[in-house]
KOLLUM-233329 format. One line per 8 residues: number of its first residue (from 1); their letters; for each residue x, y, z of C-alpha. Coordinates in steps of 0.2 Angstrom, whole numbers, plus 5000, padded with zeros to 4 digits. Example, Ala and Ser with C-alpha at 12.3 -4.5 7.8 and 13.67 -1.06 7.14 Angstrom:
residues 2
1) as) 5062,4978,5039 | 5068,4995,5036
***
This chain:
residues 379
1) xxxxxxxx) 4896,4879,4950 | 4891,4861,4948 | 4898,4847,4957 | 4906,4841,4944 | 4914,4855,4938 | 4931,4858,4952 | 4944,4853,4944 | 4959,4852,4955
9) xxxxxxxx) 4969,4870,4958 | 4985,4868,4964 | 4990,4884,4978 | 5006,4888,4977 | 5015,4899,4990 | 5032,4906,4990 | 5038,4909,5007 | 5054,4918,5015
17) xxxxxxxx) 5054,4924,5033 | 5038,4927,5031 | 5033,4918,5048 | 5022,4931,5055 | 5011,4933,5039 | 5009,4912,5036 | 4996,4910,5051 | 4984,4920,5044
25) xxxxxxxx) 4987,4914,5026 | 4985,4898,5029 | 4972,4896,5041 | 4962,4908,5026 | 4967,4896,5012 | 4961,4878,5023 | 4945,4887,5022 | 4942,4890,5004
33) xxxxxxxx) 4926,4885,5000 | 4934,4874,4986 | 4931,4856,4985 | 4947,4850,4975 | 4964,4861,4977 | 4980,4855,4986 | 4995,4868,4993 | 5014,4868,4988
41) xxxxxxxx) 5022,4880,4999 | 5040,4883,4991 | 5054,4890,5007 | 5068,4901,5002 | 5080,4897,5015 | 5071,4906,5028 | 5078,4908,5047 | 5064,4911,5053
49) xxxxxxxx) 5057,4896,5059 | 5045,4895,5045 | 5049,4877,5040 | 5045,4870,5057 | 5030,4880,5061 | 5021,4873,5045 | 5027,4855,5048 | 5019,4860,5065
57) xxxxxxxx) 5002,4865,5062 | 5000,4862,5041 | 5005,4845,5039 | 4992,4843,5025 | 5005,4856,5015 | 5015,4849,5002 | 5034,4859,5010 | 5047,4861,4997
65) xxxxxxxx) 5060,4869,5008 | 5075,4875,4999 | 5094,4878,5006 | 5096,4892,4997 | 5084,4908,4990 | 5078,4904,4974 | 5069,4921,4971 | 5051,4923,4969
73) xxxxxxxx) 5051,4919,4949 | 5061,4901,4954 | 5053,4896,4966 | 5037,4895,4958 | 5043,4888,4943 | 5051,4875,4954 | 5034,4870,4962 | 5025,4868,4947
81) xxxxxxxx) 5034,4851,4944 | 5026,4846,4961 | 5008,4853,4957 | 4993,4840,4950 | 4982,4854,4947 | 4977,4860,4927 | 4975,4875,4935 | 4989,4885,4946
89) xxxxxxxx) 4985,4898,4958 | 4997,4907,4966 | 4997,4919,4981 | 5010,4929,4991 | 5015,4923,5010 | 5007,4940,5014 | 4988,4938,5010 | 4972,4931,5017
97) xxxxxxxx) 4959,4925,5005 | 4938,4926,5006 | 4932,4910,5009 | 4925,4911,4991 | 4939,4917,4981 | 4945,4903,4972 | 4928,4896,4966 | 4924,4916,4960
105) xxxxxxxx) 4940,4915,4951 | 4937,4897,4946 | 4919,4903,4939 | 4925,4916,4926 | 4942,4908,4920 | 4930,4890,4916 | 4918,4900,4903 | 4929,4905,4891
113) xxxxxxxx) 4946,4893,4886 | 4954,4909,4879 | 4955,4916,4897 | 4974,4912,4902 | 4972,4921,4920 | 4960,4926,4929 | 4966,4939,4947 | 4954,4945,4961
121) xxxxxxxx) 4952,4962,4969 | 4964,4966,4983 | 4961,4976,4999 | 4972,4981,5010 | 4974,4969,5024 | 4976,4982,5037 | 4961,4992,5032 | 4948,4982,5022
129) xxxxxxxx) 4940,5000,5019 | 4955,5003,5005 | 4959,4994,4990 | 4978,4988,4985 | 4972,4986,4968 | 4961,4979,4954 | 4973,4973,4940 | 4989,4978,4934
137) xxxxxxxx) 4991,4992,4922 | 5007,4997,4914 | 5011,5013,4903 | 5024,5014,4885 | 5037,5017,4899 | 5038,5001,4908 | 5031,5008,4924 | 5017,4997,4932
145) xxxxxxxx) 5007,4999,4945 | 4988,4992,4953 | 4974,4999,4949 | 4964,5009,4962 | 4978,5007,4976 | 4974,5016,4991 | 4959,5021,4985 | 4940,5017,4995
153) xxxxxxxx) 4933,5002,4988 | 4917,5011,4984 | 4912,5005,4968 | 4921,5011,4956 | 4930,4993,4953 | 4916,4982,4952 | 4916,4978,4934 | 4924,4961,4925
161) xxxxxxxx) 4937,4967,4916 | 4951,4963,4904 | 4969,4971,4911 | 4988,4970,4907 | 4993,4957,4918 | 4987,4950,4936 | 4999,4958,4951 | 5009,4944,4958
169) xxxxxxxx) 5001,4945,4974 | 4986,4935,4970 | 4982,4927,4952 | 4976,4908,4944 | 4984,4905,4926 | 4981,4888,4915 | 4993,4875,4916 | 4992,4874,4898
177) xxxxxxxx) 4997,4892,4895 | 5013,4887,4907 | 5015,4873,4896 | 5017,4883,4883 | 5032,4894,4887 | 5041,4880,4898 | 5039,4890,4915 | 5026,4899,4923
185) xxxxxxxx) 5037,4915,4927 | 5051,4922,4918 | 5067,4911,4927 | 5077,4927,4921 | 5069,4937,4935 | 5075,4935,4953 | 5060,4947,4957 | 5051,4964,4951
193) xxxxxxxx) 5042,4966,4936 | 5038,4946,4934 | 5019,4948,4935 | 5018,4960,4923 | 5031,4950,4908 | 5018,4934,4912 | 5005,4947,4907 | 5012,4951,4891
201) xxxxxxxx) 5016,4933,4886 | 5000,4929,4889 | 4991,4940,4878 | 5005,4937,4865 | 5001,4919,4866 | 4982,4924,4862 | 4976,4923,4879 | 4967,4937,4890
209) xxxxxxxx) 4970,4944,4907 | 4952,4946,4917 | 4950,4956,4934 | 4937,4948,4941 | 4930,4959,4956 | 4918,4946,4966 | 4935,4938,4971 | 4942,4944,4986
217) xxxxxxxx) 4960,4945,4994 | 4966,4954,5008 | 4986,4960,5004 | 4998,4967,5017 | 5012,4972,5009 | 5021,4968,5022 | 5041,4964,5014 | 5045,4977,5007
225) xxxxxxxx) 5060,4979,4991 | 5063,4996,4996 | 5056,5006,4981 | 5071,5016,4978 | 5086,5005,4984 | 5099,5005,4971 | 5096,4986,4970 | 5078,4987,4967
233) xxxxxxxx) 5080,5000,4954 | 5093,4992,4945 | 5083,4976,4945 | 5066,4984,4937 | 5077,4991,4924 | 5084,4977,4920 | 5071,4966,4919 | 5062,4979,4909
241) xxxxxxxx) 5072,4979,4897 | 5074,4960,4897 | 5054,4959,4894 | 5053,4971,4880 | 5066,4963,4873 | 5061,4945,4873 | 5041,4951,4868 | 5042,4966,4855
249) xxxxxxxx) 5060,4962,4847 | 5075,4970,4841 | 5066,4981,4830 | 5054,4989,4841 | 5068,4990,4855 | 5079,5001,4844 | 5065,5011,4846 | 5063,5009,4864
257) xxxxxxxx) 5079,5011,4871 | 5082,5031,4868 | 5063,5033,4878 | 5068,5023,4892 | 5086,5031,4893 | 5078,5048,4890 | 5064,5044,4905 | 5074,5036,4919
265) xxxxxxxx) 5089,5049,4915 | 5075,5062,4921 | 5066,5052,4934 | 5087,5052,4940 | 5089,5069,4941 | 5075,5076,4948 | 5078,5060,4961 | 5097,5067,4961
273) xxxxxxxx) 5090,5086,4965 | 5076,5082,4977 | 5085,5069,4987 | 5103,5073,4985 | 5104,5053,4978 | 5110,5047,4966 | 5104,5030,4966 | 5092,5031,4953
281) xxxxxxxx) 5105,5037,4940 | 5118,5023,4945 | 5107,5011,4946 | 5101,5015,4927 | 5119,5013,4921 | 5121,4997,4930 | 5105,4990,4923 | 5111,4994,4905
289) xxxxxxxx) 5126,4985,4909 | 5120,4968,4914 | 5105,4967,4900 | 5121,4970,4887 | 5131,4956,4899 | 5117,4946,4897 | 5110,4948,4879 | 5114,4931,4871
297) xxxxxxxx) 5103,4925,4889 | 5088,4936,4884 | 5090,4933,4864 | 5086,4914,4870 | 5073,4918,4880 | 5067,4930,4866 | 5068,4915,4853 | 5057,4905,4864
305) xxxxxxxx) 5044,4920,4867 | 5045,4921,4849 | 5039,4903,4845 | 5024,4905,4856 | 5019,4919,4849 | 4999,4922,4843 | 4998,4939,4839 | 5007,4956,4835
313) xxxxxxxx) 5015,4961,4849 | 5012,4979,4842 | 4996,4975,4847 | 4997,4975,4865 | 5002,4990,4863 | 4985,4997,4864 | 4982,4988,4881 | 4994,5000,4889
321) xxxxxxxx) 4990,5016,4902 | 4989,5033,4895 | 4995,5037,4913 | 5011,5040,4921 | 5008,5037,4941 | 5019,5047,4952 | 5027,5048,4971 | 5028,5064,4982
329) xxxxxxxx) 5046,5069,4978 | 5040,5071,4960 | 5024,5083,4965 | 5034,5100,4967 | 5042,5096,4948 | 5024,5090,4938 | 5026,5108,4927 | 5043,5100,4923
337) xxxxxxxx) 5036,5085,4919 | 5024,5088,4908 | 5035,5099,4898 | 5046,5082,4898 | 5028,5073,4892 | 5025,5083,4877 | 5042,5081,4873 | 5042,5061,4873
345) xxxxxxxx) 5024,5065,4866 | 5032,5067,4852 | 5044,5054,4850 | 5029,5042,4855 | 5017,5046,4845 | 5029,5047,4824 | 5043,5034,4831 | 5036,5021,4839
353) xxxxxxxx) 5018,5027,4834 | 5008,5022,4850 | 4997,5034,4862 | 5007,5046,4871 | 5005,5049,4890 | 4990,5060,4894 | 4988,5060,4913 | 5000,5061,4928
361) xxxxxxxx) 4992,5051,4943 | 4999,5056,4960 | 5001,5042,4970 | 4996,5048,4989 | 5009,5040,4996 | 5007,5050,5014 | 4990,5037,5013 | 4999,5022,5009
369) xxxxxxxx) 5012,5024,5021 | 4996,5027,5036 | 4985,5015,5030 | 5001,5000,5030 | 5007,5001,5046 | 4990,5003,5053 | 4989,4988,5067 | 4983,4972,5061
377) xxx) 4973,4968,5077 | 4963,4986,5073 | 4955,4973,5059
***
């Protein structure tokens, strides 16, 4: 890249309690082999001391430190008033960049203006061997996962490629493709599912989504949701609802909603049998509850999403996974849910006339659990 050709990229972090992962973050991101970015890190009303130590040791960071927790969608909307930058990366608390990331990233986004976002290849902090993904893929369903999680970084992710949406973790977007929509993430989203609405509305806008593998990032994973907390649950339901709403429409949504009802009703009971919960089911109800609470809020939203728009939504369609990725508790039930496959098969294919799910990926979760709570001094 030529001397001539930085242009400033503003690094925004979103931080809370999240003391013990910012050493390691931030002494990564002051090393960027970048000439020209700056650093906003955005506090949610940590008590953690997090606010001091970065006065401490990072006084070159721009703090914006809030009284009270924003969520991870507001609080990067709220730095991007503070950010100079025409480009806008942003990074978890939790990861530690290659020296050479940004301009990699920066490389690939610059040679084509259609390219809204540009995300890098993730391994696993804790074992560098293993990969927490390359892009974010998404099935008909609304279940989204990384590409290649947990899996040796041997290769087989070593291509540029266009994906769904960039995970959250670790992405840089256009300001003029924030511009666009008014925010950068949806400000309906406290958190869960964010990254992959921002991917939507940025191929609806008519812009692409590129993996780009020879930028590298270094993910812990280290605060977790809970994956099956009733909250957590109810707010992926919710917001996926929310997006498809706001993106596809009414039309295609009166199409969508006996899927989703049919899907997590069954996800619930064979949650409901194996783990004598029912959070999954309650949580379901409750999510339909508040998207019906909340529908004149999403309308607006949608009427927004519906200015911006490009293309066809129907058409990014065709950039969703023929796979459904599954967890342990689910592996003694897969003749039951392939049955249940053909069956939406069906409804997939003549009602809302997309590709049907093919392929059941089992998630090893036995490996993610190991290889996430290895030590980090073993690095």
């Amino acid at each position: 890249m030529k001397s001539d050709a930085f242009p400033l990229v503003s690094i925004v972090i979103i931080n809370y309690n999240g003391l013990k992962w910012l050493e390691k973050c931030l002494q990564s991101i002051t090393a960027t082999k970048y000439p020209t970015f700056e650093i906003i890190l955005v506090d949610n009303a940590s008590s953690d001391n997090s606010v001091a130590y970065v006065q401490l040791k990072y006084p070159e960071v721009k703090l914006i430190a809030h009284e009270r927790n924003l969520g991870y969608a507001n609080g990067v909307n709220y730095a991007i008033s503070k950010c100079k930058g025409n480009f806008i990366a942003v990074l978890n608390n939790d990861v530690k960049v290659d020296p050479f990331w940004l301009e990699n990233l920066m490389k690939v986004i610059l040679q084509d203006e259609k390219i809204g976002i540009v995300t890098p290849k993730k391994r696993l902090l804790s074992d560098p061997r293993f990969l927490d993904g390359a892009g974010g893929v998404q099935n008909i369903f609304g279940y989204g996962w990384d590409r290649g999680q947990c899996e040796l970084d041997n290769g087989s992710y070593d291509e540029i490629t266009e994906v769904l949406h960039p995970p959250g973790a670790a992405f840089v977007i256009q300001r003029k493709l924030v511009d666009i929509y008014g925010f950068l993430l949806n400000p309906d989203f406290f958190y869960l599912f964010e990254d992959a609405d921002l991917g939507l509305r940025c191929w609806l806008a008519g812009y692409k989504v590129v993996y780009v593998p020879d930028s590298v990032v270094y993910h812990a994973r280290g605060p977790s949701v809970g994956a099956y907390s009733y909250r957590t649950s109810k707010l992926m339901d919710t917001h996926v609802l929310a997006s498809y709403f706001e993106v596809f429409g009414l039309r295609f949504m009166a199409k969508f909603f006996p899927l989703f009802f049919m899907v997590r009703f069954f996800h619930g009971l064979l949650y409901l049998k194996a783990k004598r919960d029912p959070t999954r089911l309650l949580a379901l109800l409750s999510a339909i509850f508040v998207f019906l609470s909340n529908f004149p809020r999403y309308a607006s939203m949608k009427h927004i999403v519906n200015r911006k728009r490009a293309v066809d939504s129907y058409v990014l369609l065709d950039h969703f996974s023929e796979e459904i990725a599954i967890t342990p508790f689910l592996f003694p039930h897969v003749s039951k849910l392939k049955k249940f496959l053909q069956l939406t098969g069906l409804y997939i294919k003549y009602v809302i006339k997309v590709t049907p799910i093919r392929k059941i990926w089992k998630f090893n979760e036995d490996k993610f659990k190991y290889i996430h709570h290895k030590p980090l001094d073993e690095n």
